[in-house]
C-alpha positions, -999 to 999 in steps of 0.1 A, spaced: -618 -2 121 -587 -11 113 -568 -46 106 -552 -46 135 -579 -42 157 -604 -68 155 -637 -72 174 -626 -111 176 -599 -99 191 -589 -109 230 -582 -79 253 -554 -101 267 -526 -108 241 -511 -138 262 -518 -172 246 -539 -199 265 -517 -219 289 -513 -252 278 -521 -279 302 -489 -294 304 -480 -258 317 -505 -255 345 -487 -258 377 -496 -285 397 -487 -295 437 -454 -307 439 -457 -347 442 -425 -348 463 -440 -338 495 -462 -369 493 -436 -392 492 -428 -416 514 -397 -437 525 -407 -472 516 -384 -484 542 -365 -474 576 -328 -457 567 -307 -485 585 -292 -474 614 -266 -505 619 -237 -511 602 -241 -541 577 -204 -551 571 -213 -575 543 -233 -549 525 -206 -518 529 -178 -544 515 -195 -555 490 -205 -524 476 -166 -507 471 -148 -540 466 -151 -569 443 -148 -598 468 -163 -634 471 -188 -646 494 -164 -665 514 -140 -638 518 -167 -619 530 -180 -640 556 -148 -646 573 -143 -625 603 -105 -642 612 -84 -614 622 -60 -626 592 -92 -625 565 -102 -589 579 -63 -571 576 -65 -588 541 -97 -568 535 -81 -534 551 -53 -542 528 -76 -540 497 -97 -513 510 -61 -495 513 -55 -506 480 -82 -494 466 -82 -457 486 -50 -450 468 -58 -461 435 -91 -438 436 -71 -410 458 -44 -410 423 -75 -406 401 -85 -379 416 -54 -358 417 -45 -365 384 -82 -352 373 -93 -388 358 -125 -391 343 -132 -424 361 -124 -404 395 -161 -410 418 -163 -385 447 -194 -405 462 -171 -438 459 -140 -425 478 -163 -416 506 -172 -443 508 -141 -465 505 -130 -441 530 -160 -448 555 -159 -483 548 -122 -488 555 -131 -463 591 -151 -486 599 -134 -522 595 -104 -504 613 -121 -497 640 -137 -530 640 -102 -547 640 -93 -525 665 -122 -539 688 -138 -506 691 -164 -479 675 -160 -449 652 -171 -415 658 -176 -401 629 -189 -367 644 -154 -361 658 -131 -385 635 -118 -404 661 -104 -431 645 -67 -423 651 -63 -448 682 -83 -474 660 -53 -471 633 -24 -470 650 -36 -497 672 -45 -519 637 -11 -513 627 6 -521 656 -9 -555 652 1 -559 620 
């Protein structure tokens, strides 16, 4: 016999599989939403979230306090819209969506009526916002 053929020797020549390598079912498909997606529009949440504003400012729904908030959503939309052309490295895709939806949304409030996001009707909602203004 020789050295390289042992009678210890496995037939397969694989290694064991470790048990941290053993495939298990995928946990994902077990999980569970732990709540309901929300399906209304919670204007103090959405604001709060892109722009640094106080509670006060927040809960004022006086025409004049909500074309001061379009005015800083504005704001920021072209601060983040220059950060992304000019390749910044604080430029956040996910946050100029949603400045963008945010600021669809209080426009069309202002403008007394809903978005469709589906179609992006919000035209009428801005011209009539700015005619106001």
């Amino acid at each position: 016999m020789s050295p390289r053929q042992s009678r210890a020797a496995p037939t397969d020549s694989r290694p064991a599989a470790s048990p941290r390598l053993v495939r298990r079912p995928s946990r994902l498909s077990r999980v569970r939403a732990l709540r309901p997606p929300r399906l209304e529009h919670d204007r103090r949440t959405a604001i709060a979230k892109v722009l640094a504003l106080w509670p006060h400012e927040l809960e004022d729904e006086s025409p004049g306090a909500r074309h001061r908030i379009l005015a800083r959503l504005r704001q920021a939309l072209r601060a983040e819209r220059r950060r992304g052309l000019s390749g910044h490295w604080t430029y956040d895709l996910a946050r100029h969506v949603e400045l963008l939806r945010v600021y669809r949304e209080e426009l069309a409030a202002v403008a007394g009526r809903a978005t469709d996001h589906a179609t992006g009707e919000y035209a009428a909602a801005l011209l009539a916002a700015r005619r106001k203004l």
